[in-house]
Backbone as a ProteinNet text record, in pm:
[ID]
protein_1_A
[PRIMARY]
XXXXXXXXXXXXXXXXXXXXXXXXXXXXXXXXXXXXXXXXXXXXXXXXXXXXXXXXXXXXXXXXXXXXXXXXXXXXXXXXXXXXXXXXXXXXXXXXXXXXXXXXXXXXXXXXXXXXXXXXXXXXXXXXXXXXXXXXXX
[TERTIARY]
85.7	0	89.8	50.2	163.3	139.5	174.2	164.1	70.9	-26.8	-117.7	-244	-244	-356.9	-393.2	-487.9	-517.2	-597.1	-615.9	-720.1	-869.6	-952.8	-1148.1	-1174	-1183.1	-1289.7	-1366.5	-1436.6	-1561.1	-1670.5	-1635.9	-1779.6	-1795.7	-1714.6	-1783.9	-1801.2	-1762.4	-1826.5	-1876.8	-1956.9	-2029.7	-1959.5	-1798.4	-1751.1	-1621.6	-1560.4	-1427.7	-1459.6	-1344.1	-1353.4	-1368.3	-1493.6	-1508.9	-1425.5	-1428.2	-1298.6	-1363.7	-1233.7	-1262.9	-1369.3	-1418	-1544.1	-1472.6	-1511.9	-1422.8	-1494.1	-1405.3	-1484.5	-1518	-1612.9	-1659.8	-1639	-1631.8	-1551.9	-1660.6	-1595.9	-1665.3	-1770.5	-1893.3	-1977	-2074.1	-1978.9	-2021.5	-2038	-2096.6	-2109	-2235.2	-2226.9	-2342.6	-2445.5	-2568.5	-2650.8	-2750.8	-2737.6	-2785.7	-2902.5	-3025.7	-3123.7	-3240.1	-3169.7	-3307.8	-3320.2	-3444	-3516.9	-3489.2	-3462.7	-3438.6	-3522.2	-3651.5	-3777.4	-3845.3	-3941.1	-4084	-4183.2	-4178.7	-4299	-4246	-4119.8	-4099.9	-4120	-4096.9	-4126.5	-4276.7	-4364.2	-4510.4	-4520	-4483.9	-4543.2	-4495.5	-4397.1	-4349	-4455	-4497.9	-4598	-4712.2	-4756.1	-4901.6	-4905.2	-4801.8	-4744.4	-4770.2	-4732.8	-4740.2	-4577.2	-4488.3	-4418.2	-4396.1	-4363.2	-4388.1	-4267.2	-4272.4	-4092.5	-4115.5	-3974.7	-3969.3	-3943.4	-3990.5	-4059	-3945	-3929	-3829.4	-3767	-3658.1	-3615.7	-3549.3	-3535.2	-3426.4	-3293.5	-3219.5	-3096.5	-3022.8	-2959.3	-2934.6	-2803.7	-2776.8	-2645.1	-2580.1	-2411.8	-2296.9	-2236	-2239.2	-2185.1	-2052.4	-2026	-1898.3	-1788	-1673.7	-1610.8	-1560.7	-1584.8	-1561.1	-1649	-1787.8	-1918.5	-1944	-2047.3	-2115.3	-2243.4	-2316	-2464.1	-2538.3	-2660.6	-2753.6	-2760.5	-2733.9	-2780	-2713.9	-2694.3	-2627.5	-2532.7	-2545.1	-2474.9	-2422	-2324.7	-2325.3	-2376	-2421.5	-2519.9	-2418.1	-2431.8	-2341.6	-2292.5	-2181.8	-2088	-2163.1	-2166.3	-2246	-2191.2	-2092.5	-2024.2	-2070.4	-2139.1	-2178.3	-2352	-2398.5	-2547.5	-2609	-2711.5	-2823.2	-2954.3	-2998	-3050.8	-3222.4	-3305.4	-3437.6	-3537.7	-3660.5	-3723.1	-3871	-3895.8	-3999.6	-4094.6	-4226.1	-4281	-4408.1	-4419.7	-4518	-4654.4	-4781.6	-4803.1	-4770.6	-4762.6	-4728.1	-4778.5	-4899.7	-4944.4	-4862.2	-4837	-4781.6	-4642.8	-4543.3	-4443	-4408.1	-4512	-4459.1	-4512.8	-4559.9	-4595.3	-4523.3	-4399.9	-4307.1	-4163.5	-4156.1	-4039.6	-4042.6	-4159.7	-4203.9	-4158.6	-4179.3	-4177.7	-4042.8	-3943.1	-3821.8	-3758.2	-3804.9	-3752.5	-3771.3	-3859.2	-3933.9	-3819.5	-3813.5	-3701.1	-3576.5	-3520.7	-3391.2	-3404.9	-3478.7	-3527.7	-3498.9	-3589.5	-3575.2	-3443.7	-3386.2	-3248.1	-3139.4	-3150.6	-3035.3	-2925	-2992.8	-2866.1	-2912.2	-2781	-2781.8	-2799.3	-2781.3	-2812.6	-2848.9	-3009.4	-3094.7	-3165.3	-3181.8	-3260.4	-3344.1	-3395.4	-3556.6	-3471.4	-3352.5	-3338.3	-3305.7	-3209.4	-3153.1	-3285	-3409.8	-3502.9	-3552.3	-3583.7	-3637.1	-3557.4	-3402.2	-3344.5	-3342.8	-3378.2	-3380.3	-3516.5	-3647.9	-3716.9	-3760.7	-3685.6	-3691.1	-3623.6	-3495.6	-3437.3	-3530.5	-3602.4	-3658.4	-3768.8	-3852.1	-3990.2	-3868.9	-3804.8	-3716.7	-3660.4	-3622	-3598.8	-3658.5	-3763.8	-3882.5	-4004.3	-4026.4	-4134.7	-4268.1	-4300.9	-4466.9	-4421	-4366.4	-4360.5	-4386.6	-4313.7	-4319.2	-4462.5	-4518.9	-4654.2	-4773.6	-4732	-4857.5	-4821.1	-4705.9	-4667.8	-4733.7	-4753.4	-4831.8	-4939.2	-5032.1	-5154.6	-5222	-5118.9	-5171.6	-5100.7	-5033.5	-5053.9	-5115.2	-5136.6	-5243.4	-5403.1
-117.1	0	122.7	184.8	324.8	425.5	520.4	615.4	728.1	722.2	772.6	751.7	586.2	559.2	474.6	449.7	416	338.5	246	149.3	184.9	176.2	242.5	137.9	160.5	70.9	32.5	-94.4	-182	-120.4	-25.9	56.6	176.5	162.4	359	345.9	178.8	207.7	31.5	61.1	-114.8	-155.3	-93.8	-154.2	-195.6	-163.3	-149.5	-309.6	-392.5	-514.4	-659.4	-577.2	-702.4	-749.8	-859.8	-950.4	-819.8	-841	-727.3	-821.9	-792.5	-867.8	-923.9	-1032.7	-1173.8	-1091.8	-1093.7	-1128.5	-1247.4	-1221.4	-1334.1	-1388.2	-1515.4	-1579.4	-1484.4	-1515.1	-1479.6	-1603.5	-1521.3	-1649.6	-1634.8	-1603.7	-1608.5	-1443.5	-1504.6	-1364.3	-1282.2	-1154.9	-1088.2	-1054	-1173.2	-1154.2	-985.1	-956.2	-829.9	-806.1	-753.1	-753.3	-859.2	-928.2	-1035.6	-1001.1	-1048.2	-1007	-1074	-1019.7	-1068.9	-1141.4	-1097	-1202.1	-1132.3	-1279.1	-1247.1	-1163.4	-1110.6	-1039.9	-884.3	-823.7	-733.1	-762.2	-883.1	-913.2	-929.3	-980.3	-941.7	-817.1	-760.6	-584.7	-535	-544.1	-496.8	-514	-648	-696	-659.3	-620.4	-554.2	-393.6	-379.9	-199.4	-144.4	-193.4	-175	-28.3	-93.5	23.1	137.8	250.8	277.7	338.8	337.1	357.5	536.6	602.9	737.5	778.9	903.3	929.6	934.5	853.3	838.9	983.5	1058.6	1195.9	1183.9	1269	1208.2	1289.1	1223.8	1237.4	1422	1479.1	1629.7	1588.9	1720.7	1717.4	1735.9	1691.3	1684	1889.3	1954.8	2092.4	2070.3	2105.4	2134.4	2272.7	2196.4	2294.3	2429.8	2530.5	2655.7	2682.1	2654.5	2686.4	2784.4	2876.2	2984.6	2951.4	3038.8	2961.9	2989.8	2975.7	2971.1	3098	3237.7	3342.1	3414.9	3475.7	3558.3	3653.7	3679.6	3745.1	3752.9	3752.7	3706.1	3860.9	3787.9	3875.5	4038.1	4141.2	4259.6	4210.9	4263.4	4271.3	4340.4	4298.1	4344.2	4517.7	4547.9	4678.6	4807.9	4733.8	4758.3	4757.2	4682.9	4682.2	4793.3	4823.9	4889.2	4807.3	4799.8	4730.4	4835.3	4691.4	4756.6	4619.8	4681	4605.8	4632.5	4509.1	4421.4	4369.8	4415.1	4358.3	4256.2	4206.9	4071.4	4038	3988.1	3934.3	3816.7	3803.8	3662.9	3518.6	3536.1	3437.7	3434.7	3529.1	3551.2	3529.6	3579.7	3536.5	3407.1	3286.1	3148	3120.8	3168.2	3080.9	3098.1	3225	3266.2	3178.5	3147.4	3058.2	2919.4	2848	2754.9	2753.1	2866.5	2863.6	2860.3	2961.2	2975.5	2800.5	2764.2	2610.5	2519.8	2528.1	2423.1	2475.4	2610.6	2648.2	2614.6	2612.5	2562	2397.3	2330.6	2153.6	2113.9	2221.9	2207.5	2211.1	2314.1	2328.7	2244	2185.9	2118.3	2180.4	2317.5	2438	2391.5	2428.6	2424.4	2535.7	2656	2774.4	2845.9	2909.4	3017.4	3084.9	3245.3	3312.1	3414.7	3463.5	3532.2	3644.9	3695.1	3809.8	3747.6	3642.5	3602.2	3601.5	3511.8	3502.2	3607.4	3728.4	3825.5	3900.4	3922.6	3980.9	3934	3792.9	3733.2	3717.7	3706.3	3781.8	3904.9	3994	4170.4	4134.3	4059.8	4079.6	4009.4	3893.5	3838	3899.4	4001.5	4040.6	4139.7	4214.6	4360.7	4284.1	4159	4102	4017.7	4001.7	3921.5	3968.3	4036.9	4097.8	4071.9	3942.6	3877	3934.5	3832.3	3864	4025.2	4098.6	4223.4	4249.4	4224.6	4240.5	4228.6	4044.1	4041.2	4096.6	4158.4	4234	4339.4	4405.5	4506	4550.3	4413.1	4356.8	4412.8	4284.1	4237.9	4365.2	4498.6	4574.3	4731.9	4732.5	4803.8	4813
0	0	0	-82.9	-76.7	30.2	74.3	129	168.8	17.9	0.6	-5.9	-15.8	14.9	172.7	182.6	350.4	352.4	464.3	454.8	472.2	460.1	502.6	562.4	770.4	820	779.2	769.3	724.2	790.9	871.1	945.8	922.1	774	733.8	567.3	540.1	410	387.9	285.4	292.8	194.4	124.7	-3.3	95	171.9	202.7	287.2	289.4	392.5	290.2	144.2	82.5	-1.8	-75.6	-184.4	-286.7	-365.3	-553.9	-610.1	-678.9	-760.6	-909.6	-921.7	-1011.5	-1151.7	-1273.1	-1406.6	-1392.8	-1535.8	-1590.7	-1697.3	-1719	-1844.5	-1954	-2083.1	-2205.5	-2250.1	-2255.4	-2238.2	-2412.9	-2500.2	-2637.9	-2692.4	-2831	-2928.8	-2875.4	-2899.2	-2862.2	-2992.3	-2970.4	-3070.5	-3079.7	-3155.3	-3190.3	-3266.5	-3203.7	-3260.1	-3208.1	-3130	-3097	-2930.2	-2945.9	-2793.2	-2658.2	-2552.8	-2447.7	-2390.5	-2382.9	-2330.5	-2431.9	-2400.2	-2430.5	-2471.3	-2331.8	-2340.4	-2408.2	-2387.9	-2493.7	-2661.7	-2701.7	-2811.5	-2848.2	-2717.4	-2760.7	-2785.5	-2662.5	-2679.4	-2791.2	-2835.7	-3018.5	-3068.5	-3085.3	-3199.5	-3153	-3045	-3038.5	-3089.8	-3050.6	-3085.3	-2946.4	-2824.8	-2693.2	-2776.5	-2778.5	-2779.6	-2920.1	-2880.2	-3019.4	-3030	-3159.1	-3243.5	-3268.6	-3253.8	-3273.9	-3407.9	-3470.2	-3561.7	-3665.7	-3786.4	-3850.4	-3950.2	-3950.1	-3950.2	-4079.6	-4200	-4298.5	-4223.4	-4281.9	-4214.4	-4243.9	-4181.6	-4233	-4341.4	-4420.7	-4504.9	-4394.7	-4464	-4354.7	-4425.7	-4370.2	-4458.3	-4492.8	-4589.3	-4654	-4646.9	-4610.8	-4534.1	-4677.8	-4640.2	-4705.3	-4798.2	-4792.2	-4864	-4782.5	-4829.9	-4815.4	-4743.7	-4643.9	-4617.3	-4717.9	-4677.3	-4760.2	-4891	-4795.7	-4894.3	-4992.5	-5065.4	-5180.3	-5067.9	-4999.1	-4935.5	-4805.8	-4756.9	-4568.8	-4482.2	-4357.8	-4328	-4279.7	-4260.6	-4232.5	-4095.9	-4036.6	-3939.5	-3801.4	-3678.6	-3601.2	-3576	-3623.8	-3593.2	-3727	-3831.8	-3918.2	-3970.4	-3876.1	-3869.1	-3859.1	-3919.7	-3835	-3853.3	-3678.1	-3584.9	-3645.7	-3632.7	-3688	-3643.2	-3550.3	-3509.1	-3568.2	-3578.4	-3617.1	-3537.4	-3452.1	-3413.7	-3445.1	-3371.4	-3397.4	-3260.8	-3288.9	-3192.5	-3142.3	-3029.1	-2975.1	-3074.2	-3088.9	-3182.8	-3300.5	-3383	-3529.1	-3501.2	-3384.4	-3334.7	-3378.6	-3269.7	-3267.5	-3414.2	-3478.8	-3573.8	-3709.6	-3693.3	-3755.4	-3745.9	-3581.5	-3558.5	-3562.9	-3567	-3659.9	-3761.7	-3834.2	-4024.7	-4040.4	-3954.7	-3982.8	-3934.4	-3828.1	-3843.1	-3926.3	-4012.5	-4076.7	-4197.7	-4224.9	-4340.7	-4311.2	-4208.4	-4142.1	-4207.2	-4167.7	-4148.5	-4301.2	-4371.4	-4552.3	-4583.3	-4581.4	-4659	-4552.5	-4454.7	-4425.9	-4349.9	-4301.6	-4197.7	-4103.7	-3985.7	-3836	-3809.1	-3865.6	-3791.8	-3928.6	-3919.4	-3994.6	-3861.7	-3899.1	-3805.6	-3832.8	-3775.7	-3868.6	-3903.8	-3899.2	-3976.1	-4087.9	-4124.4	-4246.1	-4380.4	-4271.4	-4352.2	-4407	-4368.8	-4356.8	-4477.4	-4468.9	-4577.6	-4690.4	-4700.3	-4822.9	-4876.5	-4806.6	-4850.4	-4908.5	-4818.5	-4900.6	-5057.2	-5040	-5185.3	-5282.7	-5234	-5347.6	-5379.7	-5308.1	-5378	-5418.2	-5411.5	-5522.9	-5657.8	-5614.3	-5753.6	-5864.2	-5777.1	-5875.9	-5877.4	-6016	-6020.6	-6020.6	-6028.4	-5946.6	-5837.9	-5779.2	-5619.9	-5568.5	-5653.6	-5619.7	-5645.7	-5708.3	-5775.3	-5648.1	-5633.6	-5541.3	-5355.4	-5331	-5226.1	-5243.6	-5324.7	-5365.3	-5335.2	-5426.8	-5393.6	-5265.9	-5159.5	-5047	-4928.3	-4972.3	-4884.8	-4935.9	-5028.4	-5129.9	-5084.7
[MASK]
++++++++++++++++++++++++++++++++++++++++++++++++++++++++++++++++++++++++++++++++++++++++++++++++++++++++++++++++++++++++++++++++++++++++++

């Protein structure tokens, strides 16, 4: 025993006093995929359990690509800061949309301004769009 370590009375811990605990031989291959009992294998087949909701898988990004937009967004030292309000309702149902647009294209990080600027550019550059913007605040 070295120096540093010390013995622990059997009356201040319920591990100290006992033998080390033995392995165990290797008692074969580990089958994979088959059921331990029974009755988990019933409950599968009744649909007692249920399986989580199958996701397609995301792109892996590629190193020194651009995100999503024509342009990277301005420099925070270079911004000007412009708010947008919302009601609470129209809120969540905006950051929804912006996730669901995140989910589509395969980014880890989109945020309602990105969306937002690339919207402005696309109704200035496409003239339906510009059209029915029009429309609908006309």
């Amino acid at each position: 025993m070295s120096p540093k370590e010390r013995r622990i009375p059997p009356a201040t811990s319920p591990l100290a006093g006992h033998k080390p605990p033995t392995l165990t031989p290797n008692v074969g291959r580990l089958k994979v995929g088959e059921m331990e009992n029974q009755e988990q294998a019933q409950g599968e087949q009744e649909g007692l359990f249920e399986e989580a909701p199958v996701r397609r898988p995301r792109r892996v990004s590629r190193p020194g690509r651009t995100r999503g937009g024509r342009r990277p967004p301005p420099a925070a030292a270079d911004a000007i800061p412009t708010t947008v309000r919302f009601d609470p309702e129209e809120s969540s149902e905006i950051d929804r949309f912006v996730l669901e647009l995140r989910d589509d294209t395969a980014r880890r990080a989109l945020d309602k301004a990105e969306v937002i600027r690339e919207l402005l550019r696309l109704a200035r550059e496409d003239g339906p769009t510009k059209n029915k913007l029009r429309r609908r605040l006309g």
